[in-house]
C-alpha positions in Angstrom: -9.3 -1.9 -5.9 -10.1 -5.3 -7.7 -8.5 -5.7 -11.4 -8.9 -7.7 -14.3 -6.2 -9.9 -14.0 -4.7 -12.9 -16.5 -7.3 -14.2 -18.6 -5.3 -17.0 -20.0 -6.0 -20.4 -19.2 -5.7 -23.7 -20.3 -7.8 -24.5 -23.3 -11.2 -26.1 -21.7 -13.9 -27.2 -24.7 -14.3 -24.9 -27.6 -11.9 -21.8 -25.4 -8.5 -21.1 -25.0 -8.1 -18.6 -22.1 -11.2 -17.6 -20.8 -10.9 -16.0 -17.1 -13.3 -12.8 -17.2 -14.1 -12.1 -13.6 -11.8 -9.8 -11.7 -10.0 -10.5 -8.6 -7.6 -8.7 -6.3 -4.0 -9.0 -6.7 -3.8 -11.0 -3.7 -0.3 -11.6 -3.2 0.9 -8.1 -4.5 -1.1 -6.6 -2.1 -0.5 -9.4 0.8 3.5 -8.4 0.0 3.1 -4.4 0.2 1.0 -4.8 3.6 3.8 -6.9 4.9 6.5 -4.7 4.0 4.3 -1.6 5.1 3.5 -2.9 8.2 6.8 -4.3 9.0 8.4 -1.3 8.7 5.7 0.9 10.2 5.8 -1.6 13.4 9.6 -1.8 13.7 9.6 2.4 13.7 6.7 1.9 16.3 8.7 -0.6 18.2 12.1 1.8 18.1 10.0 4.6 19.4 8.2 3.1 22.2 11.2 1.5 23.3 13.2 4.8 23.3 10.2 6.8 25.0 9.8 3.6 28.0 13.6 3.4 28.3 13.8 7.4 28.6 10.9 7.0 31.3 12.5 4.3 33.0 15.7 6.4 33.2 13.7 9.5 34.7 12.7 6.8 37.5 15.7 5.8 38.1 17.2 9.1 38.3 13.9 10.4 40.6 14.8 7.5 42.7 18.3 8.5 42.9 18.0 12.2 44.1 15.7 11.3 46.3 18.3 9.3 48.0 20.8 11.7 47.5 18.6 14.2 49.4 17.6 11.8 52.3 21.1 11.0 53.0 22.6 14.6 53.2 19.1 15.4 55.5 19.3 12.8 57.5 23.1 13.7 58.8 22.5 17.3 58.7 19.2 17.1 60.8 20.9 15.0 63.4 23.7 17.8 63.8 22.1 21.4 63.1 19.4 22.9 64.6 16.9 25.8 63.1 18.5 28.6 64.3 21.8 27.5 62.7 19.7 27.7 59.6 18.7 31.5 60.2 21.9 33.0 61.2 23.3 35.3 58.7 26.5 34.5 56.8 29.3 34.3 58.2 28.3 34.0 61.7 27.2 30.1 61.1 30.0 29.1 59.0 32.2 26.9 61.9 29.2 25.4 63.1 27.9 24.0 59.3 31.9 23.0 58.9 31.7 20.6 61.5 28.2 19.3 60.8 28.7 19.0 57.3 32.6 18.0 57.1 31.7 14.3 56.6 29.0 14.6 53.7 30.9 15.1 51.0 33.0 12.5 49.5 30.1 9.7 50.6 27.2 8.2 48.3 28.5 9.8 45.1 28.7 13.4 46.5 31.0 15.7 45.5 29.8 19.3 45.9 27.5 20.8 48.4 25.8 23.9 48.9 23.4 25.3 51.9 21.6 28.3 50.9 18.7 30.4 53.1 15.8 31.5 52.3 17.5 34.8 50.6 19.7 32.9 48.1 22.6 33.4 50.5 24.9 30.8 51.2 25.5 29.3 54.6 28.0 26.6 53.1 30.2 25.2 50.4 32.4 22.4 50.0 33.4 20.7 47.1 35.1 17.1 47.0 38.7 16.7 48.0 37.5 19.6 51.4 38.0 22.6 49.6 35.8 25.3 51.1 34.9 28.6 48.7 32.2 30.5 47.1 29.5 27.8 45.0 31.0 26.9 41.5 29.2 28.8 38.7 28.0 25.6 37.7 24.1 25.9 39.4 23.2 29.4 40.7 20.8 29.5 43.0 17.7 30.0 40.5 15.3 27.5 42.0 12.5 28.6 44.2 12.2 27.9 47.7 9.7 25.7 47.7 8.8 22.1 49.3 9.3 20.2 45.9 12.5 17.7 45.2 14.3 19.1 42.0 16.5 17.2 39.5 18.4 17.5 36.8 21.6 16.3 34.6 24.3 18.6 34.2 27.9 18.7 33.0 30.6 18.3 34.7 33.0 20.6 35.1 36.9 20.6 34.2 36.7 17.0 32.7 36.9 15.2 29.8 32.9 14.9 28.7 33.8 10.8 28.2 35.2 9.7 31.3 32.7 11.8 33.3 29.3 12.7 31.3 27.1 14.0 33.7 26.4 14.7 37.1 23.2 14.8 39.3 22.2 17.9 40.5 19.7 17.6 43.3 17.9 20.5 45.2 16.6 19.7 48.5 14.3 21.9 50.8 15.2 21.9 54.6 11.8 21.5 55.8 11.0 22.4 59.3 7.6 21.1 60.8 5.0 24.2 62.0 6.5 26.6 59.4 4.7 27.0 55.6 7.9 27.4 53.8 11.5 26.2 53.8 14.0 28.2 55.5 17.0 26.6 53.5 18.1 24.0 50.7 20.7 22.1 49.7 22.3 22.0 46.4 24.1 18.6 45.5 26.5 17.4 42.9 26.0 13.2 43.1 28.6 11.5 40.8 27.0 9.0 38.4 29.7 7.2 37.8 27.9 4.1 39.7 24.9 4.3 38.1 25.8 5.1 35.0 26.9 1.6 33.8 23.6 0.2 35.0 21.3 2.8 33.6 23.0 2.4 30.7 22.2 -1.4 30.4 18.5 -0.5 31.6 17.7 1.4 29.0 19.0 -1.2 26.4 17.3 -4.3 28.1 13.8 -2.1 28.1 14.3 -0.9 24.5 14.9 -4.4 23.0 12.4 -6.2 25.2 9.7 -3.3 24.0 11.0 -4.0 20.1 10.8 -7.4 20.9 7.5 -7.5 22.5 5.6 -5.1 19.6 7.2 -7.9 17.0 5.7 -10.4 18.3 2.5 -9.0 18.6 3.4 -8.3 15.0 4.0 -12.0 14.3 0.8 -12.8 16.2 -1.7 -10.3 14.0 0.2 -11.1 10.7 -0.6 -14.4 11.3 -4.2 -14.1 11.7 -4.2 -11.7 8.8 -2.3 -13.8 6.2 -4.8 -16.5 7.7 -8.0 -14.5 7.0 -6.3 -13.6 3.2 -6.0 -16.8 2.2 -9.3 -17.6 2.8 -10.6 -14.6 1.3 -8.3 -15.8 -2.1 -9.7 -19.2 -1.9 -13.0 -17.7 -1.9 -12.8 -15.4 -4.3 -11.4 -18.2 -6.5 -14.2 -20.8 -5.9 -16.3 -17.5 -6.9 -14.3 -16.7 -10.3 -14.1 -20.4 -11.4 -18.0 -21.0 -10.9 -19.0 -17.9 -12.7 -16.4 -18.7 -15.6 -17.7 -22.3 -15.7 -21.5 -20.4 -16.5 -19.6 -18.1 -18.8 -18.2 -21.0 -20.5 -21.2 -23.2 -20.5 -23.6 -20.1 -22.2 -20.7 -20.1 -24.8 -20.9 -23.9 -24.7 -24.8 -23.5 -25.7 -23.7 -21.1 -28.2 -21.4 -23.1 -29.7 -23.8 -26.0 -29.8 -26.9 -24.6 -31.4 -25.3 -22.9 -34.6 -22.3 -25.8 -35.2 -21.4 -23.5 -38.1 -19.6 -21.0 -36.4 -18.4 -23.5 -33.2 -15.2 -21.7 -31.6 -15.4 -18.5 -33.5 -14.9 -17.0 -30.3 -11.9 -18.2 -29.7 -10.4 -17.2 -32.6 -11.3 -14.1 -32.5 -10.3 -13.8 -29.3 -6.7 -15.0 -29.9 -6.6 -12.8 -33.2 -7.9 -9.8 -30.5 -5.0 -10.3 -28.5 -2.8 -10.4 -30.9 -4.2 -7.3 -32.7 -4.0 -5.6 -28.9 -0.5 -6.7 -28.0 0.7 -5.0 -31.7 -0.9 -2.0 -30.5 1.4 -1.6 -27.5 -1.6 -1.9 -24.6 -1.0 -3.5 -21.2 -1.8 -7.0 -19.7 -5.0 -5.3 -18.2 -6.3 -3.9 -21.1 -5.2 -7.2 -22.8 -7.1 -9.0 -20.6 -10.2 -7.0 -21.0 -9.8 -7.3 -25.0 -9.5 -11.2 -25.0 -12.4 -11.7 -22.5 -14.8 -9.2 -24.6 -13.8 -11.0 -27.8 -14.9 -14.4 -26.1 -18.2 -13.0 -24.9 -19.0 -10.8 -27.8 -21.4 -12.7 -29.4 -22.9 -14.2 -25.9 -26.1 -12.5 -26.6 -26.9 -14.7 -29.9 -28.3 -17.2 -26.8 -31.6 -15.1 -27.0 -31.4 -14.9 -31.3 -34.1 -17.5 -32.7 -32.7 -20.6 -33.9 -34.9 -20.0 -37.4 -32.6 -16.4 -38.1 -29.5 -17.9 -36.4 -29.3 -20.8 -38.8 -31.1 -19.4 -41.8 -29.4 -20.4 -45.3 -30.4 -17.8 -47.0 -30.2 -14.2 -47.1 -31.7 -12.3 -43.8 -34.7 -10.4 -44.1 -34.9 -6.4 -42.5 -36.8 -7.4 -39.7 -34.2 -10.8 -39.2 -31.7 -8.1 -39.3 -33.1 -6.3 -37.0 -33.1 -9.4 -34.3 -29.4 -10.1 -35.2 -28.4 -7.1 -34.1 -30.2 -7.5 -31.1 -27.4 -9.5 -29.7 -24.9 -7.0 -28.7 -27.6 -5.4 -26.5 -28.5 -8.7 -25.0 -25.2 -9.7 -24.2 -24.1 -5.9 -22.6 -27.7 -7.3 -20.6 -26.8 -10.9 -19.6 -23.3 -9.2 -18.4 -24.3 -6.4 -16.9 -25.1 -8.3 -13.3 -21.7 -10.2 -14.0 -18.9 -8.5 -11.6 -16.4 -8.2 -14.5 -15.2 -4.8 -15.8 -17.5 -2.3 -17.5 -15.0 -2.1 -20.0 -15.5 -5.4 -21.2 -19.2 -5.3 -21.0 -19.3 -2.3 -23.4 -17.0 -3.9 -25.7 -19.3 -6.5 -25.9 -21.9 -4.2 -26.4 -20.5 -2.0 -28.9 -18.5 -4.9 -31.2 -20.7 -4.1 -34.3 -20.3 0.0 -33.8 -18.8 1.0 -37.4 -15.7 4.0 -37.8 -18.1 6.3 -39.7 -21.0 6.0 -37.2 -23.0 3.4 -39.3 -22.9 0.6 -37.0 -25.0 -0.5 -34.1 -26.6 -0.5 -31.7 -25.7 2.8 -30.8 -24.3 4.2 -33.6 -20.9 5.6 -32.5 -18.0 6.8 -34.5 -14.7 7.0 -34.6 -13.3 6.9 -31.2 -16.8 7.1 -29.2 -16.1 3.5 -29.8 -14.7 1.7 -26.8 -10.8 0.3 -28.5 -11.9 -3.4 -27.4 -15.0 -2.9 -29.2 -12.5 -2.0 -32.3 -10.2 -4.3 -32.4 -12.9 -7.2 -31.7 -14.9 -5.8 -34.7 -11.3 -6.1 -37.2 -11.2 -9.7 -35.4 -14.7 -11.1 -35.8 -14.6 -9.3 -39.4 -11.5 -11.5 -40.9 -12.8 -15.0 -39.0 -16.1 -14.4 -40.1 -15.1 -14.1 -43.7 -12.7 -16.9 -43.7 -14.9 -19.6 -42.5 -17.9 -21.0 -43.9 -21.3 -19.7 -43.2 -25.2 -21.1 -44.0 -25.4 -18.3 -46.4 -21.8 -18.2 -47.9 -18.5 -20.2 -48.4 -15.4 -19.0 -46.7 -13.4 -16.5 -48.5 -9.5 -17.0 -48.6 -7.4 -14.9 -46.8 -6.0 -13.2 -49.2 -9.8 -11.9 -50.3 -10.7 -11.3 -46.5 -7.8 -9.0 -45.9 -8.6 -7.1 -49.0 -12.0 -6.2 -47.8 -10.9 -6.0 -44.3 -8.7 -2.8 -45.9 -10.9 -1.5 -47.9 -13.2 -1.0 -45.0 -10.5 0.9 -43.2 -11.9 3.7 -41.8 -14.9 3.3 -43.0 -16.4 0.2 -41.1 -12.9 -0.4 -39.2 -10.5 2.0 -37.5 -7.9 2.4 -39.7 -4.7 2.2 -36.6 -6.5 -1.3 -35.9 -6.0 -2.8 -39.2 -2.7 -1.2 -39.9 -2.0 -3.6 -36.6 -3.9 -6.3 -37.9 -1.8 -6.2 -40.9 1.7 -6.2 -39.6 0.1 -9.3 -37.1 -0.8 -10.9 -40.2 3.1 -10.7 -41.8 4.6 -11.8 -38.6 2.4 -14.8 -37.2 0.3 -17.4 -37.8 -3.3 -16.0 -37.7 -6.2 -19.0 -36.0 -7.9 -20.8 -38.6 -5.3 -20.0 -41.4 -2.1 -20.3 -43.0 0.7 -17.9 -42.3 0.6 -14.8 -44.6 3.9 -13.6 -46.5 2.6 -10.9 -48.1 2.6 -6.8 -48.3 -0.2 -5.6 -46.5 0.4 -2.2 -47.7 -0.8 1.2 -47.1 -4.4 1.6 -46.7 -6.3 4.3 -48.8 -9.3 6.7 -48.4 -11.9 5.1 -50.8 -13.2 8.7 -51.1 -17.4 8.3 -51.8 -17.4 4.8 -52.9 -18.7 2.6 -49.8 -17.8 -1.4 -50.6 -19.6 -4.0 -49.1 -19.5 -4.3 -45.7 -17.1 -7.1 -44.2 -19.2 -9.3 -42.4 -23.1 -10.3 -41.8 -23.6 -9.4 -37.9 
């Protein structure tokens, strides 16, 4: 995920700009895991609090019926016996009248049922003393068994907002010595009570869960922001010692051919120009100025005798100048900077008909940095003074630089390097107020090439 990022620095010796090793957008990426996990942990936080407050309401509730059931047990067991439990209906009814007259109406109770073991009903009484068949509210559909049951259901014949819910418990009459129940009771509790403090249960536990997962939040953002920021400090002590080697090999460069001191960084600000005319992004910007700075690195290993010579270069001197691209793609290649300006640097001499080395590409096989470097390095080149040959003007230089188009250079990069030159000041030379001009096939004829590698 790293990036080449700003290459533009302060000028420091013979460079303007010069930051070639990649780092990760630290603080972009700092900000999207903030907002991420911000986001993802208030969504956790709303979750958990609604799944604890939900299981802290099923307590509650739990705890509820199960008082619901003891009282109504613990008043009937004192006043009914088993057999009143296994007479049939309506034989029992007077006696579960007076046993049961006084249940109803206390703790929240407002409806009760007694049913036997074969779903018939022994009693019924609903709040206010009305005696009758059960409501069609709960039908007996529960099995006889020894387990509590609970559940929330409507009420009936009232407004949904001043009465909600009520409790609906189902309670086995257990007798000790026999396996089963031989009756239950069905009861209607009023929440009206709890409600309120349920209510304010399940707010306190939902905001102290929210609160309690941001904090922990807080807690690990801190350590992570922590661990970031030393990771960036690192990785910034790391990219300003390898750009100080960078810039000292240039330095060296620089220092043992005076004749072309800085060349690099006017090609590289010519480069960038040349690639901000052609539309391309900061990155591929970034790459372009970096390769332009480096691109002639690999001269470092070129024997001062050839690098210096007056005169005209010999074939087998040739053949050790253009050495350097390969060099420099090789002093690089351990360098953890983007391929894409290694091969720029590697392919800055390639030619648009496939003429150029080292490996003899063509036409778009040529990395676009490698392009627009070799347009760059063509024009300084032939504006400055060499061993072997005064400078030309600028006017000459951007003659050539056209007639080469498409031949030695591709022709979309000077048509760029062109309108640059009407618009700005070029490095090293006066502002241009000329035409540039269409540039023309030269058909066969092959002029001289633009500049000595």
């Amino acid at each position: 995920m790293l990036r080449f990022l700003g290459t533009v620095n302060r000028v420091v010796g013979n460079f303007q700009g010069l930051d070639v090793i990649p780092r990760a957008p630290g603080t972009t990426l700092l900000r999207r895991f903030t907002l991420l996990s911000l986001a993802t942990t208030i969504i956790v936080g709303v979750l958990f609090g609604v799944i604890t407050a939900q299981l802290v309401e099923d307590f509650a509730l739990r705890r509820q019926a199960r008082a619901t059931a003891l009282h109504v047990s613990e008043l009937a067991g004192s006043r009914l016996i088993l057999q009143d439990f296994l007479v049939l209906p309506p034989a029992g009814q007077a006696q579960f009248e007076r046993a049961m007259h006084d249940v109803v109406g206390r703790a929240g109770i407002v409806h009760l049922t007694v049913w036997n073991q074969m779903g018939q009903v022994l009693f019924v009484e609903n709040q206010g003393g009305s005696v009758g068949t059960p409501p069609p509210l709960a039908p007996f559909k529960v099995p006889l068994d020894s387990q509590l049951r609970w559940r929330l259901v409507p009420s009936p014949g009232q407004s949904s907002r001043a009465n909600p819910l009520l409790l609906e418990v189902f309670a086995p009459v257990v007798v000790p010595g026999l396996s089963r129940p031989v009756a239950m009771y069905e009861i209607l509790a009023d929440l009206a009570d709890l409600a309120p403090a349920l209510t304010r249960l399940k707010w306190s536990v939902e905001i102290s869960v929210i609160l309690g997962v941001l904090s922990l939040y807080a807690v690990l953002f801190t350590i992570v922001r922590k661990a970031s920021r030393d990771l960036e400090y690192k990785d910034s002590a790391l990219r300003g010692t390898l750009t100080g080697v960078i810039r000292s090999l240039i330095n060296a460069l620089d220092a043992r051919d005076m004749a072309t001191a800085s060349h690099s960084s006017r090609v590289a600000v010519n480069a960038v120009a040349i690639a901000r005319e052609l539309g391309l992004d900061e990155t591929a910007i970034g790459e372009v100025q970096a390769a332009a700075y480096l691109h002639d690195i690999g001269k470092i290993g070129v024997r001062d005798d050839v690098l210096t010579k007056t005169g005209p270069l010999t074939e087998a001197e040739r053949t050790i100048v253009r050495q350097h691209t390969l060099l420099g793609f090789e002093i690089l290649d351990p360098v953890p900077i983007p391929d894409g300006i290694k091969l720029a640097v590697r392919h800055s001499h390639e030619h648009w008909d496939g003429r150029g080395y080292p490996g003899g590409l063509a036409s778009d096989q040529i990395p676009l940095a490698a392009r627009i470097i070799a347009v760059a390095d063509a024009y300084e080149a032939l504006t400055t003074d060499r061993p072997y040959r005064p400078a030309q003007s600028p006017r000459r230089a951007v003659e050539e630089i056209k007639r080469n188009g498409g031949i030695q250079f591709d022709p979309t990069v000077v048509e760029a390097f062109l309108r640059v030159l009407q618009s700005t000041t070029v490095v090293g030379n006066r502002r241009h107020l000329f035409s540039a001009g269409p540039i023309r096939p030269q058909g066969s004829t092959r002029p001289q090439r633009a500049a000595r590698g």
